[in-house]
N, C-alpha and C positions, 0 to 999 in steps of 0.2 A: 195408456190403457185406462180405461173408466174406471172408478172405482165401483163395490157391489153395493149395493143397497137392498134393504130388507123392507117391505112394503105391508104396513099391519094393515088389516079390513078389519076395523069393529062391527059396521053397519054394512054388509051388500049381499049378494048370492050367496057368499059361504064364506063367512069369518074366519079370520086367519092370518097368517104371516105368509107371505109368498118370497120368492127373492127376485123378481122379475118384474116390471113395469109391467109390460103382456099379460102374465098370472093375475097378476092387479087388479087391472083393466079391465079384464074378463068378467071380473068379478062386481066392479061396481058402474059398470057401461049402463044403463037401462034401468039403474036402481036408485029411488026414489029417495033422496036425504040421504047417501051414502055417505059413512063416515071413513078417511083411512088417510093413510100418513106413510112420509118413507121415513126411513134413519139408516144412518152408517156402518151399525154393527148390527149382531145379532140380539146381544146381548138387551143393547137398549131396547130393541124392537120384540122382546122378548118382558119386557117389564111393562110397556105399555100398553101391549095388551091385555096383559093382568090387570093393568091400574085401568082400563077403560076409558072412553073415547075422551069423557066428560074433562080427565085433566090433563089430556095432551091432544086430542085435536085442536085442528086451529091454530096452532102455536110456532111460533118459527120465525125467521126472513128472509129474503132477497139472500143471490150469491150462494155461499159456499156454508152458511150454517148447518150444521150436523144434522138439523131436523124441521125439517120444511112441511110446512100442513098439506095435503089434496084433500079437498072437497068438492062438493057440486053444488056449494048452494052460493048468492051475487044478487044485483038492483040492476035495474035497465040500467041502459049509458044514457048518458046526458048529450053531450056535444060530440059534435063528427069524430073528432081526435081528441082524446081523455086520457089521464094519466090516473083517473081517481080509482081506488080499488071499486072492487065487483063484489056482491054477495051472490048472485048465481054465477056458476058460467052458462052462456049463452051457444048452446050445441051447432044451434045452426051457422058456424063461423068459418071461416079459414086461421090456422096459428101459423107464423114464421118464426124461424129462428136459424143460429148459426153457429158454427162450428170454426174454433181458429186453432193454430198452432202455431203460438207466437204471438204476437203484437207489436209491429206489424207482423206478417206471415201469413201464409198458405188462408185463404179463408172459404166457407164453401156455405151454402144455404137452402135450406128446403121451404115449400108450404104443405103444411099437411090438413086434411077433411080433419077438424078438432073434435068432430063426435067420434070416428071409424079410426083416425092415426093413415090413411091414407094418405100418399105424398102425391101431391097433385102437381108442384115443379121443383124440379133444383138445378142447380149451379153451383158447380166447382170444382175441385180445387181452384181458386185463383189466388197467383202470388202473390205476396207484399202487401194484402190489404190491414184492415184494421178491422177490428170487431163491429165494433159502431158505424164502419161504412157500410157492412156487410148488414147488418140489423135496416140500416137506410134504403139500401138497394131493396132487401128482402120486401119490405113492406110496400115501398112502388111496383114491384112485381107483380104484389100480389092484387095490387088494388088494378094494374091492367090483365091481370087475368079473369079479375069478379067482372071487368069492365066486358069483355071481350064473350062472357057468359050471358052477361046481359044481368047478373045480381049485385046486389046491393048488400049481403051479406056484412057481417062482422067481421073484421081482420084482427088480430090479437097480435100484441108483440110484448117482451120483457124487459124491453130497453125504453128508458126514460129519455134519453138521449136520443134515441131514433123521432121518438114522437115528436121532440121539440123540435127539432129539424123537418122534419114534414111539415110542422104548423108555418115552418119558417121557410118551407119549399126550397132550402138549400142544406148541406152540412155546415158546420163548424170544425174544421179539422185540419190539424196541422200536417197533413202526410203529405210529405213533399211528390211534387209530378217530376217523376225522370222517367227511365226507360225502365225501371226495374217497376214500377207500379201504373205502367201506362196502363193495361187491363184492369183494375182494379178502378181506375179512373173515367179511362173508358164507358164502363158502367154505371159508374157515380154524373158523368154528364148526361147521359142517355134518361136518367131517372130525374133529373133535377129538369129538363126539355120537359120530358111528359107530367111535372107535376106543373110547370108553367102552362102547358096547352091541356090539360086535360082537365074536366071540372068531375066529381064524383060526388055519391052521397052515403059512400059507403063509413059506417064509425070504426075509428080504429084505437081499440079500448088497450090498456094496460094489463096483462094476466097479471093474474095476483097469488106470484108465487106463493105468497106466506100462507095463503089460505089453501091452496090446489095443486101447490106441488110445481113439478118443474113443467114447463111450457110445453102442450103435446108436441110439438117438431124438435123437441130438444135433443142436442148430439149425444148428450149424455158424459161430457169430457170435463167438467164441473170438481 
């Protein structure tokens, strides 16, 4: 079960503390320099916004740390596939991300509209995969759905390890092929084919948790 998270808005429609991603959202979708932050308790989320945006937005990292920034504000990207952080995010995108239970285990993956939270495809549960196949799959996915649109759109992922493997149009992974992860694999061929036959120009940038918080497509199981 997720744990709850307490989401302060210094800067958007109506400042406050929400306990909801959704409440959040609401709040600073459309809002111009929005400032706001999640944290683990109430407590923290309760001090900082007393103490103001100035000494705790922004602040944070990757993973599992207590207190992760969301912001809206990032630099163009540079190169097709970039790992470099963003000072805005870039609305007009698609985000992927993934959900496992286990390592290997059960893994499933969405893309969602990154301005709306719209889940535009998913897949899964499938068994025995691995987080990092699952982030790999996702983002071939997504790049043959912008493809099949006809956009060029931005694709967003959280996984540094996906990206390097895209540049590298194969994975790096030891997960063994037998019958317990043939689907899993499956998948993993079908996208390494299409990154060999398919040329795109779409950029697939690094979110940057530390400044924005968790990946819009996020499972939330962190």
């Amino acid at each position: 079960m997720a744990k709850s998270k307490f989401y302060v808005v210094w800067e958007g429609k109506k400042p406050g503390i929400y306990t909801t991603w959704a409440e959040c959202q609401t709040q600073v979708n459309g809002y111009t320099d929005a400032k706001y932050k999640s944290y683990e308790s109430r407590a923290e989320a309760e001090a900082a916004f007393k103490g103001g945006w100035k000494g705790n937005w922004g602040q944070g990292g990757k993973s599992t740390s207590s207190s992760k920034g969301k912001s809206s504000s990032s630099k163009s990207a540079g190169s097709r596939s970039s790992a470099a952080d963003q000072e805005e995010i870039i609305y007009d995108s698609i985000s992927v991300d993934v959900g496992t239970r286990g390592n290997p285990g059960p893994v499933e993956y969405k893309g969602v509209d990154t301005q709306t939270g719209e889940i535009l495809f998913y897949v899964g549960p499938v068994e025995n995969g691995t987080n990092n196949l699952g982030e790999f799959i996702a983002i071939v996915h997504g790049l043959a759905y912008l493809k099949q649109q006809g956009s060029t759109k931005t694709i967003y992922t959280d996984s540094r390890t996906a990206l390097a493997w895209i540049r590298n149009k194969k994975p790096a992974t030891t997960l063994a092929r037998n019958e317990s992860t043939r689907k899993i694999w499956e998948l993993t061929d079908r996208a390494v084919q299409w990154l060999q036959d398919n040329k795109y120009e779409n950029k697939i940038l690094k979110w940057n948790t530390g400044k924005w918080g968790e990946i819009k497509a996020d499972f939330g199981r962190k």
